[in-house]
DSSP file (Angstrom, degrees, kcal/mol; ACC not computed):
  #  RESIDUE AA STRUCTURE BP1 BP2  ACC     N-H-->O    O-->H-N    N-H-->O    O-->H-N    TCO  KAPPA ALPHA  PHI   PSI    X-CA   Y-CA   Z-CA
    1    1 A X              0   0    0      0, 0.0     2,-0.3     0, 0.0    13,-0.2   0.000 360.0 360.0 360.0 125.2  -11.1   12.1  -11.4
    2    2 A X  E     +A   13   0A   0     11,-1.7    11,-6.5    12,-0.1     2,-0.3  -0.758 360.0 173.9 -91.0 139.4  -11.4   10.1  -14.5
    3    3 A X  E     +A   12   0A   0     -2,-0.3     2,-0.2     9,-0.2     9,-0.2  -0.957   2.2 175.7-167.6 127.4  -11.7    6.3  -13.9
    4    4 A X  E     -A   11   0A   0      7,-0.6     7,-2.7    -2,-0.3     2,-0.4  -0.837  22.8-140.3-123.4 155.0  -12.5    3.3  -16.7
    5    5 A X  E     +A   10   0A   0     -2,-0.2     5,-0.2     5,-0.2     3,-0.1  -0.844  17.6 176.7-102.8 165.8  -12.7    0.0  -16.7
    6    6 A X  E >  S-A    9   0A   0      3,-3.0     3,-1.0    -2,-0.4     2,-0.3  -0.497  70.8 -66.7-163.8  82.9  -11.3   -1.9  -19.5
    7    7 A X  T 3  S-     0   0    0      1,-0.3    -1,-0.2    -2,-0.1    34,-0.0  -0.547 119.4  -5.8  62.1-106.6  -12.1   -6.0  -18.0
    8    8 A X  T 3  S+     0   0    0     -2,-0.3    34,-2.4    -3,-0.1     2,-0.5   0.470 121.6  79.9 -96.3  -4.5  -10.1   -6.5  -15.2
    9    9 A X  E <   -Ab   6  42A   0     -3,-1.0    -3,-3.0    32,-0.2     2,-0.5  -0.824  59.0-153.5-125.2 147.2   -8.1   -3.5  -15.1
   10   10 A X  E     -Ab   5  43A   0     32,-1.8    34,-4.8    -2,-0.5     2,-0.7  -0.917   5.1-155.2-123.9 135.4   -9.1    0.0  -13.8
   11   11 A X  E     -Ab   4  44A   0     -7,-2.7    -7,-0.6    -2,-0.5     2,-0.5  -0.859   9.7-168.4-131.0 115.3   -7.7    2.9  -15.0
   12   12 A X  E     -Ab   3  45A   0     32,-6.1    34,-1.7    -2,-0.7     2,-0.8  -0.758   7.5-156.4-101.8 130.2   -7.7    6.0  -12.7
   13   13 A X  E     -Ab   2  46A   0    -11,-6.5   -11,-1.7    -2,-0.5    34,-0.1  -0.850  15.6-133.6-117.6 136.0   -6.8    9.2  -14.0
   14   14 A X        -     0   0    0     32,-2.6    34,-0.2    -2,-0.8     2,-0.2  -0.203  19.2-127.4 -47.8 146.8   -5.6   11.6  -11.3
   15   15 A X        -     0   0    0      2,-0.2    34,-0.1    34,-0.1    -1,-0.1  -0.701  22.5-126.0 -98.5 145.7   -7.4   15.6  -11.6
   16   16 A X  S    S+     0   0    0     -2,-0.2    35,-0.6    34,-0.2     2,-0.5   0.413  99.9  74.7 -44.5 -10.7   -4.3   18.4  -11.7
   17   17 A X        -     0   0    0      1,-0.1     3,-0.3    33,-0.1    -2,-0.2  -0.900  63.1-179.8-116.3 100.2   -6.0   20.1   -8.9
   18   18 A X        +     0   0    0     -2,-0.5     5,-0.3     1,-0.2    36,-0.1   0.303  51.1 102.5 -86.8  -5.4   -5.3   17.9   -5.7
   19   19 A X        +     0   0    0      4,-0.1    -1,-0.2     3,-0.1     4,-0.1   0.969  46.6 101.6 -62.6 -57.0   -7.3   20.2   -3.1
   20   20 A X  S >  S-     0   0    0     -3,-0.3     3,-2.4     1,-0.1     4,-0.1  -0.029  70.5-130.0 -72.5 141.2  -10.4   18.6   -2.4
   21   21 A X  T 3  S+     0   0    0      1,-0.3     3,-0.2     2,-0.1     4,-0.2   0.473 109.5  49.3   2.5 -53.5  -11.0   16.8    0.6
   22   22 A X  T 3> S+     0   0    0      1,-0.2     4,-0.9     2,-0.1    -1,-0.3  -0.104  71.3 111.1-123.8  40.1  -12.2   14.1   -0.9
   23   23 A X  H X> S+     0   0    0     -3,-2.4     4,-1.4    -5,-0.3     3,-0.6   0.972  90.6  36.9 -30.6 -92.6   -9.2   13.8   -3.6
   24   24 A X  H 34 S+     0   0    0      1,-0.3     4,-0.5     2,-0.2    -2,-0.1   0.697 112.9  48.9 -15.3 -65.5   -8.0   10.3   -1.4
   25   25 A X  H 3> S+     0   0    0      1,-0.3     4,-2.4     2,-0.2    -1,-0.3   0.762 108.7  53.0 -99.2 -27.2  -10.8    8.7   -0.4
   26   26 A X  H <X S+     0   0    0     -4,-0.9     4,-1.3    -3,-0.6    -1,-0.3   0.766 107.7  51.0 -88.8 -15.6  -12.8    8.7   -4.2
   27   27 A X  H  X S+     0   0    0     -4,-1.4     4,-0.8     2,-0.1    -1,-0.3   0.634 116.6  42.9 -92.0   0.6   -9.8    7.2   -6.1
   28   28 A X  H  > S+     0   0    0     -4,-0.5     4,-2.2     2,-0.1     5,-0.4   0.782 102.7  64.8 -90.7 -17.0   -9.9    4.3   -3.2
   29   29 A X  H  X S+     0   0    0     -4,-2.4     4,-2.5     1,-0.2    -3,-0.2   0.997 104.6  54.0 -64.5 -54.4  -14.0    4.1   -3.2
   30   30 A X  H  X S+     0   0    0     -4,-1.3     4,-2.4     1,-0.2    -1,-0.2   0.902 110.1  38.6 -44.0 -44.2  -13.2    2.8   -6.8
   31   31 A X  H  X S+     0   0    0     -4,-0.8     4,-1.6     1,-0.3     5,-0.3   0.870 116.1  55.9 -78.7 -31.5  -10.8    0.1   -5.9
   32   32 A X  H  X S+     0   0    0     -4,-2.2     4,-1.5     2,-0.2    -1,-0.3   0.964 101.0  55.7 -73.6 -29.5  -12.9   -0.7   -3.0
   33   33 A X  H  < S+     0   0    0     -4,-2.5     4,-0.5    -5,-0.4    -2,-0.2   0.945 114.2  39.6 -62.2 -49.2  -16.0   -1.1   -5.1
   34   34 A X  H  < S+     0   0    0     -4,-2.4     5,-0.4     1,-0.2     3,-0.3   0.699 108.5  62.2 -87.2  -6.8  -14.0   -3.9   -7.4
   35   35 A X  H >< S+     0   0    0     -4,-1.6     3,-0.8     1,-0.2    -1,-0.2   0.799 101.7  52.3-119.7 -57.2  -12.5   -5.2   -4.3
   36   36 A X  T 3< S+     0   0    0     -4,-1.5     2,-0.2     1,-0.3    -1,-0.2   0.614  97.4  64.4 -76.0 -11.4  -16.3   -6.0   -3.2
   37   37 A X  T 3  S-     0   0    0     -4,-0.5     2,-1.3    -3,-0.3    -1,-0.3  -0.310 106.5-133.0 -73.1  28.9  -17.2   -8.0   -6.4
   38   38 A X    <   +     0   0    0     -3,-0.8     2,-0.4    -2,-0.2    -3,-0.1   0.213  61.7 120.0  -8.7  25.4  -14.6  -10.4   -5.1
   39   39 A X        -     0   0    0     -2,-1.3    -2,-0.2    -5,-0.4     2,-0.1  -0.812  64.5 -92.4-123.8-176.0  -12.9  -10.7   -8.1
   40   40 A X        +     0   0    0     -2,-0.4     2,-0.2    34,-0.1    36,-0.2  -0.367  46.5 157.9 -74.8 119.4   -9.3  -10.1   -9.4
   41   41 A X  E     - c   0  76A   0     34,-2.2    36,-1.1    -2,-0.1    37,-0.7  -0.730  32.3-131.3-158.7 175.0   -8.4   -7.3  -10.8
   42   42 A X  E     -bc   9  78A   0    -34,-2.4   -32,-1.8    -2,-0.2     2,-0.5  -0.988  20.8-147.1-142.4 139.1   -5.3   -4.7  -11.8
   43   43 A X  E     -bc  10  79A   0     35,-1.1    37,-2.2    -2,-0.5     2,-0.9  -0.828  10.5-169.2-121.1  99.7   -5.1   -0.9  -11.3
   44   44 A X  E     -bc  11  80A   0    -34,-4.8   -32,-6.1    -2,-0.5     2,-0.6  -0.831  11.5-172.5-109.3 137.3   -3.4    1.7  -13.4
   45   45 A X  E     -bc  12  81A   0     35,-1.1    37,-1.7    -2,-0.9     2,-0.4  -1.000   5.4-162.1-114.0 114.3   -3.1    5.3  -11.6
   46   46 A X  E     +bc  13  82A   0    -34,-1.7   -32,-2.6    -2,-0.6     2,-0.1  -0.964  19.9 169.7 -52.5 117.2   -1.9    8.2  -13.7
   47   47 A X  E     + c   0  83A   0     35,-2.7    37,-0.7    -2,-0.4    38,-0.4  -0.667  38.6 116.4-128.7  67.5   -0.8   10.8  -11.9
   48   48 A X  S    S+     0   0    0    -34,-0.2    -1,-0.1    35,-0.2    35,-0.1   0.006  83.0  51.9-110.1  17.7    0.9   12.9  -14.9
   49   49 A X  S    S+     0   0    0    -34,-0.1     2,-0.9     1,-0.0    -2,-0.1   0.472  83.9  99.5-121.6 -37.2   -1.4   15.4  -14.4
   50   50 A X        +     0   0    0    -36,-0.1    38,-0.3     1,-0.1    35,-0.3  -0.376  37.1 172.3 -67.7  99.2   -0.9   15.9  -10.7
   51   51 A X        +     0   0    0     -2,-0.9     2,-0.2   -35,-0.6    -1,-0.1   0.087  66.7  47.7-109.6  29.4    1.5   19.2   -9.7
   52   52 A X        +     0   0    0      2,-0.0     2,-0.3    33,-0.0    -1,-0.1  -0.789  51.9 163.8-160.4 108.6    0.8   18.9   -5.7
   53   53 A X        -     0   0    0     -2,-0.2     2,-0.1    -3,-0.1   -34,-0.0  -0.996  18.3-149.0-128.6 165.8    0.7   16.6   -3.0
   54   54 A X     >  -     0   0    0     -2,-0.3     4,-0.7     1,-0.1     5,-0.2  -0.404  33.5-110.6-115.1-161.6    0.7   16.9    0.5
   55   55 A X  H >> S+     0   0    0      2,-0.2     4,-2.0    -2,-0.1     3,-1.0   0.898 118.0  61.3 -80.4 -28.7    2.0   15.0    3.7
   56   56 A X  H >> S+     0   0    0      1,-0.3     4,-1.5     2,-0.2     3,-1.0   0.975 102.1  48.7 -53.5 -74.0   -2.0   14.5    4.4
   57   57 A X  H 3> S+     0   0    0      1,-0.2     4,-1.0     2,-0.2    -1,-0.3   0.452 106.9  59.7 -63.3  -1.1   -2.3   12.7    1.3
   58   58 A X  H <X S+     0   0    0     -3,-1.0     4,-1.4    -4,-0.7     5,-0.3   0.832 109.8  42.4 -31.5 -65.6    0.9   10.5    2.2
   59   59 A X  H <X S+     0   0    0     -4,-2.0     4,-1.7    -3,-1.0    -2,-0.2   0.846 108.3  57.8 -84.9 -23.9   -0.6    9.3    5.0
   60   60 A X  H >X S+     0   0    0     -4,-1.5     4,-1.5     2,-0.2     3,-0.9   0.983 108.2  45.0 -19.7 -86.9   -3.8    8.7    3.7
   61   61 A X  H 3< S+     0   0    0     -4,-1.0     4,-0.2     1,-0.3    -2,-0.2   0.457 112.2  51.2 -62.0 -19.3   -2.8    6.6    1.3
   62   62 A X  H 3< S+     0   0    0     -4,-1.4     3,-0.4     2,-0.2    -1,-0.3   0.805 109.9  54.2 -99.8 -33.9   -0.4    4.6    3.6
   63   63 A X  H XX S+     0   0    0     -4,-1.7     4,-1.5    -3,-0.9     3,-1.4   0.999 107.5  52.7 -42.4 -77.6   -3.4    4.3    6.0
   64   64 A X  T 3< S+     0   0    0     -4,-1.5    -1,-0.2     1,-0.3    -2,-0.2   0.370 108.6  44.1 -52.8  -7.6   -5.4    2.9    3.4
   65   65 A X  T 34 S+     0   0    0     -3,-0.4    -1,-0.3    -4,-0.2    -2,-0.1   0.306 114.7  45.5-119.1  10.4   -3.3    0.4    2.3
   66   66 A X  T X4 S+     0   0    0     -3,-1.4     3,-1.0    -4,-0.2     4,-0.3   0.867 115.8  49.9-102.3 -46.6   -2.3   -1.0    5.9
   67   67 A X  T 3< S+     0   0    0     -4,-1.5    -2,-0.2     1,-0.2    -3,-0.2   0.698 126.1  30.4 -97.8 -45.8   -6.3   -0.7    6.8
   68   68 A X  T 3> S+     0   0    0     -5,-0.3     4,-2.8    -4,-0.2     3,-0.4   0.043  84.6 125.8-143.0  14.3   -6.8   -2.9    2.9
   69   69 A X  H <> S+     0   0    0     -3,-1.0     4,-0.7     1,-0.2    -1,-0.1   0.996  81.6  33.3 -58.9 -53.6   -3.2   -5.1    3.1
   70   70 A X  H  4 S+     0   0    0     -4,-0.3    -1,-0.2     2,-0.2    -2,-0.1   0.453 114.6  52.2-127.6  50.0   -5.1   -8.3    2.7
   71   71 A X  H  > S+     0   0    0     -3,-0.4     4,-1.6     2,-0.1    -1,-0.2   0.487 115.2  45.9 -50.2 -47.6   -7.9   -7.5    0.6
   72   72 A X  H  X S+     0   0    0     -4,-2.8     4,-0.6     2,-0.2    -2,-0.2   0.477 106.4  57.8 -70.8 -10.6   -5.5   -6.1   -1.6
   73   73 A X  H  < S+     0   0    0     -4,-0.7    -1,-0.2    -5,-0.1    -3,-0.1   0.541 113.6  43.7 -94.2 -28.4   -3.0   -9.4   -1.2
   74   74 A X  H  4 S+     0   0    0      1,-0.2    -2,-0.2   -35,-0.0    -3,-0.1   0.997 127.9  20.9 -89.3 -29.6   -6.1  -11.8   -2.6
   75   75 A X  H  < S+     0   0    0     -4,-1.6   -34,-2.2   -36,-0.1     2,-0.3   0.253  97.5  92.2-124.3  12.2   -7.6   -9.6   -5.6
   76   76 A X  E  <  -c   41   0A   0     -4,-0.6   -34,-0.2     1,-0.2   -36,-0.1  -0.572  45.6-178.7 -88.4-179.2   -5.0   -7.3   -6.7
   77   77 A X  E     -     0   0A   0    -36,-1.1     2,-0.5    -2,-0.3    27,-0.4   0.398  57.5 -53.2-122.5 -78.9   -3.0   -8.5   -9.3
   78   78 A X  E     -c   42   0A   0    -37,-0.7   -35,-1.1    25,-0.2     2,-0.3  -0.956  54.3-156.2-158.6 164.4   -0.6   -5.9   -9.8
   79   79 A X  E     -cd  43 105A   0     25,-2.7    27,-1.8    -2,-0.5     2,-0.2  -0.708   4.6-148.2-128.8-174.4   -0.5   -1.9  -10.6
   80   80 A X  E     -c   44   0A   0    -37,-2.2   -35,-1.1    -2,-0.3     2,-0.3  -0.740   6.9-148.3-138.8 123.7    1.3    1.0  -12.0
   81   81 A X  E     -c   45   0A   0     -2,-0.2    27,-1.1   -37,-0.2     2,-0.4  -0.827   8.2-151.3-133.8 125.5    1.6    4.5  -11.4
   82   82 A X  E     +ce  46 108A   0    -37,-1.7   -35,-2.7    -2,-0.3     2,-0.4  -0.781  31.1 161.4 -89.8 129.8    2.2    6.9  -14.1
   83   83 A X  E     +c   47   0A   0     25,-1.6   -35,-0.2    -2,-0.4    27,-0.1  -0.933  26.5 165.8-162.4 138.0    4.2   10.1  -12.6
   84   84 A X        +     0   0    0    -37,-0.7     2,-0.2    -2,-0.4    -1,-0.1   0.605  56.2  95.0 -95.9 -19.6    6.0   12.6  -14.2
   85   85 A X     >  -     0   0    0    -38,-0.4     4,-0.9   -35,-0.3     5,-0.2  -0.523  59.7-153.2 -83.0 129.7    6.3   15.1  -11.2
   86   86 A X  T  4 S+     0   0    0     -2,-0.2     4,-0.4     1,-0.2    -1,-0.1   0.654 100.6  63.6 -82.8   4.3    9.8   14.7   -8.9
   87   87 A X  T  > S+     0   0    0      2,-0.2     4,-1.9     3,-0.1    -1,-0.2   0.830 112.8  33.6 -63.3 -65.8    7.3   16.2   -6.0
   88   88 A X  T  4 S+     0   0    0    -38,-0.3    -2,-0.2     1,-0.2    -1,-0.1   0.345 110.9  55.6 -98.6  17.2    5.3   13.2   -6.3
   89   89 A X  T >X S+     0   0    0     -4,-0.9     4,-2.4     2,-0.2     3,-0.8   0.724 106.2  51.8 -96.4 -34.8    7.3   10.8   -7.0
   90   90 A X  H 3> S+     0   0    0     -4,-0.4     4,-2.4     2,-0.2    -2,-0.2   0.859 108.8  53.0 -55.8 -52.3    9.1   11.6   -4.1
   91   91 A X  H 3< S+     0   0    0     -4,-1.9     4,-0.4     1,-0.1    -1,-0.2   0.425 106.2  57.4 -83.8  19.6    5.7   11.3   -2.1
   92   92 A X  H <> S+     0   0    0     -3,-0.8     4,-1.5     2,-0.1    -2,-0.2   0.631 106.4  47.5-101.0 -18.2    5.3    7.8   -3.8
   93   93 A X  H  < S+     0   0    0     -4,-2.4     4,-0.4     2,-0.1     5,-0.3   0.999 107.0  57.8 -59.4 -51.2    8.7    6.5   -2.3
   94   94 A X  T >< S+     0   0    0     -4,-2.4     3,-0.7     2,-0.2     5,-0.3   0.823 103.4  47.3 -36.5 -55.8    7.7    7.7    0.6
   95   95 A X  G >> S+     0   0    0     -4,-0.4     3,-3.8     1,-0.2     4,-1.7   0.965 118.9  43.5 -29.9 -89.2    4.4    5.6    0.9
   96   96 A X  G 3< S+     0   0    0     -4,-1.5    -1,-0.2     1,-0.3    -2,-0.2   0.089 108.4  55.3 -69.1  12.4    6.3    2.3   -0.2
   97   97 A X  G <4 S+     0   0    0     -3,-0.7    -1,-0.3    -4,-0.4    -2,-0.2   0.283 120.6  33.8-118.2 -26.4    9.2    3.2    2.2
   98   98 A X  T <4 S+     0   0    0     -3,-3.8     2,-0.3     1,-0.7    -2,-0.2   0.455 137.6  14.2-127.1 -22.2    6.1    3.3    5.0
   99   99 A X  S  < S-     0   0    0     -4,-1.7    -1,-0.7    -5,-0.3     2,-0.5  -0.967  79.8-143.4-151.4 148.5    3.7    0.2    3.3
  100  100 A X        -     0   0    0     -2,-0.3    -3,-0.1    -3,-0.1    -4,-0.0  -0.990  25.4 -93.5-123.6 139.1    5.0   -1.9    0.9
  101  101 A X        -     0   0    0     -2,-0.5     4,-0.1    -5,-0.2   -28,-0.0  -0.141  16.6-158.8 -25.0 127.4    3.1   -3.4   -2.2
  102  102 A X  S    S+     0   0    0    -30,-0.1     2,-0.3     2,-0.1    -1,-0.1   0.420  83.6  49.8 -77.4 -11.7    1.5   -6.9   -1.7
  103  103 A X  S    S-     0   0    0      0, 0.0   -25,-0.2     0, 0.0   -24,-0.2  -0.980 105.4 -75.5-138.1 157.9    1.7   -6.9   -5.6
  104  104 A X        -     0   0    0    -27,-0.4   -25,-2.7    -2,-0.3     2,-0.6  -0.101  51.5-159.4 -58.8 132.9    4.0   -6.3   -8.2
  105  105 A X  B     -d   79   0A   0    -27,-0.2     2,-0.4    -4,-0.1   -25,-0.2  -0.908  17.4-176.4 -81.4  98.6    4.6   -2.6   -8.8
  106  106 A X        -     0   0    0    -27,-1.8     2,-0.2    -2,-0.6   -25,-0.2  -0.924  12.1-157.7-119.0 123.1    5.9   -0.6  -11.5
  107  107 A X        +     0   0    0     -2,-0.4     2,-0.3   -27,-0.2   -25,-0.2  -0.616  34.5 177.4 -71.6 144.1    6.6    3.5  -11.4
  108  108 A X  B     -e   82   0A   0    -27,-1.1   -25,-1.6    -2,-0.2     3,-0.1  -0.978  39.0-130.4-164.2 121.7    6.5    4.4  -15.0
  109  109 A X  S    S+     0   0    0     -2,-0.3     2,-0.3   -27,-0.2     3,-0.0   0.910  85.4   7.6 -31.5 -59.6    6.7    7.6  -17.2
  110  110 A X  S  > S-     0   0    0      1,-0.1     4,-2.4   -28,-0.1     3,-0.3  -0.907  79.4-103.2-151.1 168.8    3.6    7.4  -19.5
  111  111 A X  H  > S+     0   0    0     -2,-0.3     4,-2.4     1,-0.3     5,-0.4   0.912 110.7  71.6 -65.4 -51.4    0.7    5.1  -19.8
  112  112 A X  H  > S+     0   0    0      1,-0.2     4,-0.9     2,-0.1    -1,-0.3   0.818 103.4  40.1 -10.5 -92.4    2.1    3.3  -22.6
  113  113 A X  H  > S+     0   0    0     -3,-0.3     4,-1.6     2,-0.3     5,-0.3   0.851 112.6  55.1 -58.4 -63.2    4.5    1.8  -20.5
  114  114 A X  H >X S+     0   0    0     -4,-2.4     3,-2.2     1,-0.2     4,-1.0   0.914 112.0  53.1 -38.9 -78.1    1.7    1.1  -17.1
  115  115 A X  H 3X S+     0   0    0     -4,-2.4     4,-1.2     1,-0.3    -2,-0.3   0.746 105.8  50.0 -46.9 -38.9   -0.2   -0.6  -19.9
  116  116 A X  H 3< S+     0   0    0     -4,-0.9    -1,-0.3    -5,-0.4    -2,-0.2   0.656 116.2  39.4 -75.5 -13.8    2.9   -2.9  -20.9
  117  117 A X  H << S+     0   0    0     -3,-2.2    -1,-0.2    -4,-1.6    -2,-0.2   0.331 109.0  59.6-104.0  -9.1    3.7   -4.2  -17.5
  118  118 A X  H  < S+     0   0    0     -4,-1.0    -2,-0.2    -5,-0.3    -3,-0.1   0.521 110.6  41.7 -83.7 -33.5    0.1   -4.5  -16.5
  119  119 A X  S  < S+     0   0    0     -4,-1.2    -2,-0.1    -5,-0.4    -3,-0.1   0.567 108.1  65.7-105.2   4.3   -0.6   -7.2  -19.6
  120  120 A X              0   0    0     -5,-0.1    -1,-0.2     1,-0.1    -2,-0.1   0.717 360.0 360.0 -75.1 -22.0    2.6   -8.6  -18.7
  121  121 A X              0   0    0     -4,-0.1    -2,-0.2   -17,-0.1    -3,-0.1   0.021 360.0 360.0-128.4 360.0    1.4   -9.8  -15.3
């Protein structure tokens, strides 16, 4: 998993290969690492790479963000998620169908686009 900062915004990019274990929990150790700097911050996820997910990583992800709702209400700012796959895009409705954002959200094609709605907000 490729993962930058660029100031306040963190920019994750998802690996094409979803298998390991610890897939989940290392693109949330980032955001939990700026989380613990207490300050304020914005997330772009690209998942255009990504041609598998499962119901484990669903529920992961929905775990973690019911487990981090308001840490995540004082110092995100907002995020985006790039995804090209109708597989996972399907398992990101699902998520927000099961947790909903505490900040603004935009599903997005291509990074372009994450980047323009992220410096909008």
């Amino acid at each position: 998993m490729d993962q930058r900062w660029y100031g306040s915004v963190l920019a994750l990019t998802l690996p094409a290969d979803t298998s390991s274990p610890t897939f989940i929990s290392e693109m949330f150790s980032q955001i939990d690492a700026r989380i613990a700097t207490g300050d304020r911050f914005s997330v772009i996820i690209d998942s255009s790479q990504v041609s598998r997910v499962t119901l484990k990583h669903t529920k992961e992800v929905v775990w973690w963000m019911r487990a981090n709702r308001e840490k995540l209400r004082n110092f995100l700012t907002c995020s985006s998620v790039v995804v090209v796959n109708p597989l996972v895009e399907t398992a990101l409705n699902m998520v927000f169908k099961l947790q909903k954002p505490v900040a603004p959200m935009y599903v997005v094609s291509d990074v372009g686009e994450a980047w323009d709605f992220i410096q909008a907000h």
